[in-house]
ZATI-631426 format. One record per residue (C-alpha): residue number from 1; chain; x, y, z. Coordinates in nm, 3 decimals. Layout:
% ZATI-631426
   seq   mol        px        py        pz
   NUM     A         X         Y         Z
...
% end
This chain:
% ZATI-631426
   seq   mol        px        py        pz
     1     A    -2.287     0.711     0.548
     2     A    -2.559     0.443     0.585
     3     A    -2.804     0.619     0.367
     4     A    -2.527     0.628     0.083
     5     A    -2.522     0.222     0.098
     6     A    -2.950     0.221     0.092
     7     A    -2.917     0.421    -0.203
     8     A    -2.664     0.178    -0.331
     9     A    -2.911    -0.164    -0.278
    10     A    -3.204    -0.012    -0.397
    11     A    -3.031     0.103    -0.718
    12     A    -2.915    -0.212    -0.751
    13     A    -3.282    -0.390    -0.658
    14     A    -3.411    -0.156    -0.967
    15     A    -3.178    -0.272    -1.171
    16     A    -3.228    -0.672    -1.127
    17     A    -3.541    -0.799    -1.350
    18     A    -3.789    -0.902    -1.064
    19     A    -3.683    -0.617    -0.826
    20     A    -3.554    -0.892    -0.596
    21     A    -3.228    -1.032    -0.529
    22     A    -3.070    -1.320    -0.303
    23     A    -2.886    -1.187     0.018
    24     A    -2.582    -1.450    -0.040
    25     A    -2.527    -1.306    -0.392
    26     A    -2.521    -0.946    -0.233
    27     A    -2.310    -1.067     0.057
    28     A    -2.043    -1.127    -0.256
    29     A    -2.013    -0.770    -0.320
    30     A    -2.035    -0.646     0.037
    31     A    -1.662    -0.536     0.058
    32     A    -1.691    -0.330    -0.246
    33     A    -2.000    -0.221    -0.148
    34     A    -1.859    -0.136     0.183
    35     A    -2.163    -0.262     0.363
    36     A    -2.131    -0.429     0.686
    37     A    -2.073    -0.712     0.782
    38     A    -2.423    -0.741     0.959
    39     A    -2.594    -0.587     0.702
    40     A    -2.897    -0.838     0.684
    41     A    -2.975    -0.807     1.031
    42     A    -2.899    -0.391     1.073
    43     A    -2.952    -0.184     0.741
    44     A    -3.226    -0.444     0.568
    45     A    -3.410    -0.479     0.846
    46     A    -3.483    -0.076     0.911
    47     A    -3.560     0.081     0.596
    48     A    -3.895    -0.117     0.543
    49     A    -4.014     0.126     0.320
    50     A    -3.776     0.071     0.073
    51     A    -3.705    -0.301     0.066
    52     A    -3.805    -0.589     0.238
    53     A    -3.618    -0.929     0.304
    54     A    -3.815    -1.203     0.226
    55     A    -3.815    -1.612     0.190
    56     A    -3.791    -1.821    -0.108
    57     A    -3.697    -2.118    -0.197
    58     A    -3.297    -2.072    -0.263
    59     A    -3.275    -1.865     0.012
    60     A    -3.388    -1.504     0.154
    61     A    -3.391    -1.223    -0.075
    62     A    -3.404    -0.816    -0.059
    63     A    -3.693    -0.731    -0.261
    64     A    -3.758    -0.351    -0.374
    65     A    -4.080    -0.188    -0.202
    66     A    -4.058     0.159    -0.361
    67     A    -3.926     0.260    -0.698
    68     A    -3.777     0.610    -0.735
    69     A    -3.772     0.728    -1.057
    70     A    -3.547     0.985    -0.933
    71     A    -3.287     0.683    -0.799
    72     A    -3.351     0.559    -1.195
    73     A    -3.021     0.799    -1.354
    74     A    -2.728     0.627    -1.447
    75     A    -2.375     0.759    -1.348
    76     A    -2.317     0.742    -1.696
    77     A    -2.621     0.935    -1.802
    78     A    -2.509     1.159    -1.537
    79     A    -2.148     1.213    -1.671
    80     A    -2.286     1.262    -2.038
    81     A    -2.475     1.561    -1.893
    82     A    -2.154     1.700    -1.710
    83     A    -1.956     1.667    -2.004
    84     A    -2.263     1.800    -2.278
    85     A    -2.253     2.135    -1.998
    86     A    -1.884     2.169    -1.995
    87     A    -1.855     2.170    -2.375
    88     A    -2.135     2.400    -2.404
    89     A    -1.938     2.644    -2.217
    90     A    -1.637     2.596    -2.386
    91     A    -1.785     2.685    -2.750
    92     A    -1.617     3.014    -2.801
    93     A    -1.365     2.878    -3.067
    94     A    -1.343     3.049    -3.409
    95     A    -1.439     2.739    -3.551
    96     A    -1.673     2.499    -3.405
    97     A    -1.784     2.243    -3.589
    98     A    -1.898     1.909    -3.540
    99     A    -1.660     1.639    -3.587
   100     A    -1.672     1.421    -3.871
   101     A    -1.600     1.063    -3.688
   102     A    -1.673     0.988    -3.340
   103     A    -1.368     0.917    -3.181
   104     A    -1.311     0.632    -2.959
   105     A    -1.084     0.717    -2.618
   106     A    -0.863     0.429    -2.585
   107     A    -0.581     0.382    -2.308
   108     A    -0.205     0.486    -2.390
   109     A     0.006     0.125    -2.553
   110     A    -0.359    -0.022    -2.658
   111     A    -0.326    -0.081    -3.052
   112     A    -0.635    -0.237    -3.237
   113     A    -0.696    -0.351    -3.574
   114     A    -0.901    -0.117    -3.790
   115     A    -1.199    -0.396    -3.778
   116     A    -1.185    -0.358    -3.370
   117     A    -1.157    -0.014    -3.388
   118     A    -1.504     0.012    -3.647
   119     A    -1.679    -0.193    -3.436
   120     A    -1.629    -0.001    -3.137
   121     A    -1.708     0.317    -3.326
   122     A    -2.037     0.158    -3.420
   123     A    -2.127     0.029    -3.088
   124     A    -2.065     0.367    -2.919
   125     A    -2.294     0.537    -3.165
   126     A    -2.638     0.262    -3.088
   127     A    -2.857     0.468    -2.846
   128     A    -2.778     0.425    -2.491
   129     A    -3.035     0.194    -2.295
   130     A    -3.079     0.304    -1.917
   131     A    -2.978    -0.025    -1.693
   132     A    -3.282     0.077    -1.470
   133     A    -3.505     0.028    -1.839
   134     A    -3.701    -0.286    -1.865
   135     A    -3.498    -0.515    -2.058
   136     A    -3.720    -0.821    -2.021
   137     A    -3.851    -0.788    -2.411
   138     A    -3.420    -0.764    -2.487
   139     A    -3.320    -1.113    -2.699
   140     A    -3.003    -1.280    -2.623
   141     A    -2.700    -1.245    -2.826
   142     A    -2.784    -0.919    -3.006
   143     A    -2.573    -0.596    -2.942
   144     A    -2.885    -0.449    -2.820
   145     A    -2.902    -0.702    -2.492
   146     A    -2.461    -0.615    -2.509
   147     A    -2.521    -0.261    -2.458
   148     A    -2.753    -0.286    -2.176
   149     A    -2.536    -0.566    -2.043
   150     A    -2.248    -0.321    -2.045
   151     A    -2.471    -0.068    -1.907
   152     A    -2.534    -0.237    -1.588
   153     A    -2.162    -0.353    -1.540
   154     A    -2.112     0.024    -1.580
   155     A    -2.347     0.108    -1.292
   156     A    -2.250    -0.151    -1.062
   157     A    -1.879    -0.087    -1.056
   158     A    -1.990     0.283    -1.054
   159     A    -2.157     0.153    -0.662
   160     A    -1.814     0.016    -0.549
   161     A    -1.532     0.197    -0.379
   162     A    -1.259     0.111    -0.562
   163     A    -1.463     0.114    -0.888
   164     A    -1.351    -0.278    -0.940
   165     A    -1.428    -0.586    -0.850
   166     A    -1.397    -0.932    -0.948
   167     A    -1.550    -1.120    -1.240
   168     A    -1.647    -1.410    -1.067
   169     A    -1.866    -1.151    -0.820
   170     A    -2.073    -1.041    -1.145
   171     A    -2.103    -1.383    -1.298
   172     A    -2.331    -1.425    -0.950
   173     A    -2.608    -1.193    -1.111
   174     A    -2.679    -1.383    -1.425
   175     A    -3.065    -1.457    -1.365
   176     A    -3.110    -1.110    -1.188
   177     A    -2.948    -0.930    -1.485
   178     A    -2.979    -1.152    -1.777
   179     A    -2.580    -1.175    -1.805
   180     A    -2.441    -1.382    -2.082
   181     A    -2.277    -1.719    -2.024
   182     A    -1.958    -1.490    -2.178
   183     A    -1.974    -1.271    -1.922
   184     A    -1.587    -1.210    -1.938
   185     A    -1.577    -1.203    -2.287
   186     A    -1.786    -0.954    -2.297
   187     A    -1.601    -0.723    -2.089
   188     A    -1.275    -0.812    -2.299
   189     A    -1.457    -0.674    -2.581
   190     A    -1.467    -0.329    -2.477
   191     A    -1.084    -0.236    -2.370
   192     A    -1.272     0.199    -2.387
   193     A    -1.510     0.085    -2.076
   194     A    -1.333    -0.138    -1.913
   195     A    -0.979    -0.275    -1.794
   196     A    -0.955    -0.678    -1.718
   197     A    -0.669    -0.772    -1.533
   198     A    -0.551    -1.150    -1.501
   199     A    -0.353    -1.083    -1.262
   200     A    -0.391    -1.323    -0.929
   201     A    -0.602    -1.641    -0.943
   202     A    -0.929    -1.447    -1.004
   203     A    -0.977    -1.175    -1.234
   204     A    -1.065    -0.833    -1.191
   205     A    -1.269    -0.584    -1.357
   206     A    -1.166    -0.171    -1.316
   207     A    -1.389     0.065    -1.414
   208     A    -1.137     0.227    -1.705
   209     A    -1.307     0.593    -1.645
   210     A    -1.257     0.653    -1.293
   211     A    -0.885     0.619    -1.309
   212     A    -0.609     0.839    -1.380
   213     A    -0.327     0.569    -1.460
   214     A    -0.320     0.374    -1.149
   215     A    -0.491     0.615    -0.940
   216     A    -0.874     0.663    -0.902
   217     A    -0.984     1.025    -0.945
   218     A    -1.187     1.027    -0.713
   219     A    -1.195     0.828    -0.369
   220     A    -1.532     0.752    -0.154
   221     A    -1.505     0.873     0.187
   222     A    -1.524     0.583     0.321
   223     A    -1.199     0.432     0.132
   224     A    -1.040     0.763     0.217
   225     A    -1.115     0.647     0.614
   226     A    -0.993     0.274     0.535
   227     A    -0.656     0.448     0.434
   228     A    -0.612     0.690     0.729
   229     A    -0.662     0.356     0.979
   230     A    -0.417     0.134     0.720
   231     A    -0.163     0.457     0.775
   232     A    -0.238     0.433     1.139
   233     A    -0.170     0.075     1.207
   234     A     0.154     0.093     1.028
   235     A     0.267     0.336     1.289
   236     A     0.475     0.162     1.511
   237     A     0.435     0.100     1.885
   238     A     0.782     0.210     1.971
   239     A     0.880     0.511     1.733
   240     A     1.217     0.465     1.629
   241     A     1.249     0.160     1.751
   242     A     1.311     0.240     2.095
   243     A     1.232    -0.066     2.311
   244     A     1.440    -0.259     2.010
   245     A     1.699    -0.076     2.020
   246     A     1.724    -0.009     2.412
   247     A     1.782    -0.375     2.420
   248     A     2.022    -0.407     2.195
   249     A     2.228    -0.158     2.338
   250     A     2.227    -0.338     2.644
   251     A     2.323    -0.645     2.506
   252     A     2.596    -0.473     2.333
   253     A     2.705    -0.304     2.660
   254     A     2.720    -0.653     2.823
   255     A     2.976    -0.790     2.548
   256     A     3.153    -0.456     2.535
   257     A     3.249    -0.474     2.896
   258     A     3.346    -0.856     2.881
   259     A     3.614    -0.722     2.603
   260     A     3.709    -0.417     2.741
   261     A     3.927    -0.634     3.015
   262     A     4.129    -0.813     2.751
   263     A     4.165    -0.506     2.541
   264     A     4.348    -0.334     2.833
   265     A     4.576    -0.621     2.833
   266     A     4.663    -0.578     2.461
   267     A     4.591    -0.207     2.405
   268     A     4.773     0.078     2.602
   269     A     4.626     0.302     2.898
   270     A     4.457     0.541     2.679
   271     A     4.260     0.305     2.440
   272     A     4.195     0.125     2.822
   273     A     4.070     0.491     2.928
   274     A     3.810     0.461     2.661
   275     A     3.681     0.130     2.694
   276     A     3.725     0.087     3.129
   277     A     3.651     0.444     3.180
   278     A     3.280     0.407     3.236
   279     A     3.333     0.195     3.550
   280     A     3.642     0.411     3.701
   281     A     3.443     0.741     3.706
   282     A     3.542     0.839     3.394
   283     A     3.331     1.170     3.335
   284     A     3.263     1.422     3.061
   285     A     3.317     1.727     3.223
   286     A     3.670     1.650     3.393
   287     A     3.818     1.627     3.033
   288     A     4.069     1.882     3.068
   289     A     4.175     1.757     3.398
   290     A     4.226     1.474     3.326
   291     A     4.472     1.570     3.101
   292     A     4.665     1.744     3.386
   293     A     4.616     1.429     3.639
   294     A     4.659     1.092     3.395
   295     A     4.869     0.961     3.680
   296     A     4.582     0.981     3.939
   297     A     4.325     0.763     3.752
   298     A     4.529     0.461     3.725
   299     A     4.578     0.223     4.018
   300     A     4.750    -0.091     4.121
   301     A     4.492    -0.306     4.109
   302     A     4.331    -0.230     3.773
   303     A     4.627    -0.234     3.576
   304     A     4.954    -0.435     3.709
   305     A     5.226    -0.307     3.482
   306     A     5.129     0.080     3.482
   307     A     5.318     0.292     3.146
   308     A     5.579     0.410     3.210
   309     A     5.612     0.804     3.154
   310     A     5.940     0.988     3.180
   311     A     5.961     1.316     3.294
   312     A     6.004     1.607     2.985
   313     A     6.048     1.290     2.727
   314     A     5.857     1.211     2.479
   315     A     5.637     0.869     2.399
   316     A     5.910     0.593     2.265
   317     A     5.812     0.483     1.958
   318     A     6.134     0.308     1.888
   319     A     6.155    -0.096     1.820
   320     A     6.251    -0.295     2.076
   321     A     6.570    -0.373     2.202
   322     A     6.687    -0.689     2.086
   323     A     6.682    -0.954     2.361
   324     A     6.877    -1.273     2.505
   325     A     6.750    -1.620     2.402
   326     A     6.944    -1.885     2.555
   327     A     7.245    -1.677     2.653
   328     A     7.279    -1.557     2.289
   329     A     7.136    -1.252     2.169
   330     A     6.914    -1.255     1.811
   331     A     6.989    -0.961     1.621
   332     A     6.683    -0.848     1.373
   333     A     6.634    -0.621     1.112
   334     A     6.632    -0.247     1.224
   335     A     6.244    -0.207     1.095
   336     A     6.088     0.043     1.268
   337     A     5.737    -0.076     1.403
   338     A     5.506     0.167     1.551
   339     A     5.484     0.078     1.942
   340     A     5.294     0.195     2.254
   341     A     5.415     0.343     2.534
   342     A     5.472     0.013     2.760
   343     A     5.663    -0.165     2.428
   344     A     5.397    -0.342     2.326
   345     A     5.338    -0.365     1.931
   346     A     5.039    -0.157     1.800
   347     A     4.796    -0.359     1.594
   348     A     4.790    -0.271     1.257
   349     A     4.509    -0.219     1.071
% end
């Protein structure tokens, strides 16, 4: 894993003009790097013969000891070479011919002008310049300086994990690459490379190639490992919610019992069964005795006015009899309301 991020900084050392770069400009792409946060004191200081830091006057810099000219391949050159192999092994169609315009891959709901759409044809046809090339002799301004420009964008995001990273992070590397003052402009202008999004207070630059839709093709390992431990701390501590929920049930048992002594003076002796039965001895596996035995769970002293059951009758359902206010007696409508077994009304839902 470390050696993949020494590869990574001395690519990018052979791509800067003077082999050398500031360590606070580096530090700004360390996340997408995915360098440490130590990295000035741990991986700079051990590969001496690679790079070396040393002092200037705006600060301490990594400056290149070695150049590998087998470190100096694009991705893109590499890609060009994948794709050139693949389509050599794919020629077994009746007709193969060369086609007659290059045609310029552009994202699904993109629409250009024909005058866009030439010049992108045209720039895609100049002769590609390596970023690791010498570009010192490369005037401002031209689309020569552009191409190498977007070459090196190209490479860099190429380094990151995500393929991305901001605008303002590039805009860093002006001297060291020789970046124009239009830096986002420039990456605007070529919608087939690369994707700009303004989304957020700083904008971001994707790397249009390396993703499927929203997805990247591809994932480093070490993003791959930054998920897993994401997935892993959104485990929770308690699965399902158990010391929650434990708690709750508790506190719901607490109120519960508090009503269960006014419900049995409003609700008959079953329904009290069912909410005072957990403190009586009320088990599961005397069910079908208790059916037998109603009389014996009920008691004086829980319940003062007991039902009242009569032998081979029925529950009375019937409404009550009418009764004597002041020594006269009311009479009311014969409506037939639904009662329980001690005369109470039922509550209606």
């Amino acid at each position: 894993m470390e050696q993949l991020l020494v590869v990574k900084l001395r690519k990018l050392l052979m791509m800067s003009l003077d082999r050398r770069i500031l360590l606070e400009k580096i530090a700004h792409l360390r996340h997408d790097l995915g360098l440490p946060a130590e990295f000035r004191d741990t991986i700079c200081q051990r590969y001496p013969q690679y790079f070396r830091v040393v002092p200037t006057d705006r600060g301490p810099a990594l400056e290149l000891t070695h150049w590998d000219p087998e470190l100096a391949v694009s991705a893109a050159e590499i890609a060009e070479e994948e794709n050139r192999i693949r389509e050599a092994d794919e020629r077994n169609l009746i007709i193969d011919r060369a086609p007659r315009f290059r045609r310029v891959n552009l994202p699904r709901g993109l629409n250009l002008s024909k005058g866009e759409m030439r010049r992108l044809s045209q720039f895609k046809e100049m002769p590609y310049i390596s970023p690791y090339s010498d570009f010192s002799g490369l005037r401002p301004g031209t689309s020569v300086k552009e191409k190498h420009a977007c070459g090196v964008v190209h490479e860099i995001l190429s380094f990151t994990l995500e393929k991305r990273t901001l605008v303002d992070h590039l805009t860093h590397f002006r001297e060291e690459f020789r970046f124009s003052q239009q830096l986002r402009g420039m990456l605007i202008r070529h919608p087939d490379m690369f994707y700009v999004s303004l989304k957020g207070d700083r904008d971001s630059v994707f790397l249009r190639e390396a993703y499927r839709g929203s997805q990247l093709i591809e994932k480093d390992r070490m993003l791959l490992l930054k998920e897993k431990l994401r997935a892993l701390v959104m485990v929770p501590r308690f699965p399902g919610g158990g010391a929650q929920k434990s708690d709750e049930t508790e506190k719901a048992g607490t109120s519960g019992g508090g009503s269960g002594v006014k419900g049995d003076e409003e609700w008959s002796d079953v329904d009290g069964l069912l909410s005072d039965g957990f403190g009586s001895g009320f088990d599961d596996e005397d069910d079908e005795d208790d059916d037998d035995d109603e009389e014996d769970d009920w008691s004086e002293e829980e319940d003062e006015s007991p039902p009242d059951f009569s032998d081979g009758e029925g529950l009375n359902f019937n409404a009550k009899k009418p009764q004597a206010v002041n020594g006269s007696i009311k009479v009311e409508d014969q409506v037939l309301i639904p009662t329980l077994p001690d005369g109470q009304p039922r509550e209606r839902w």
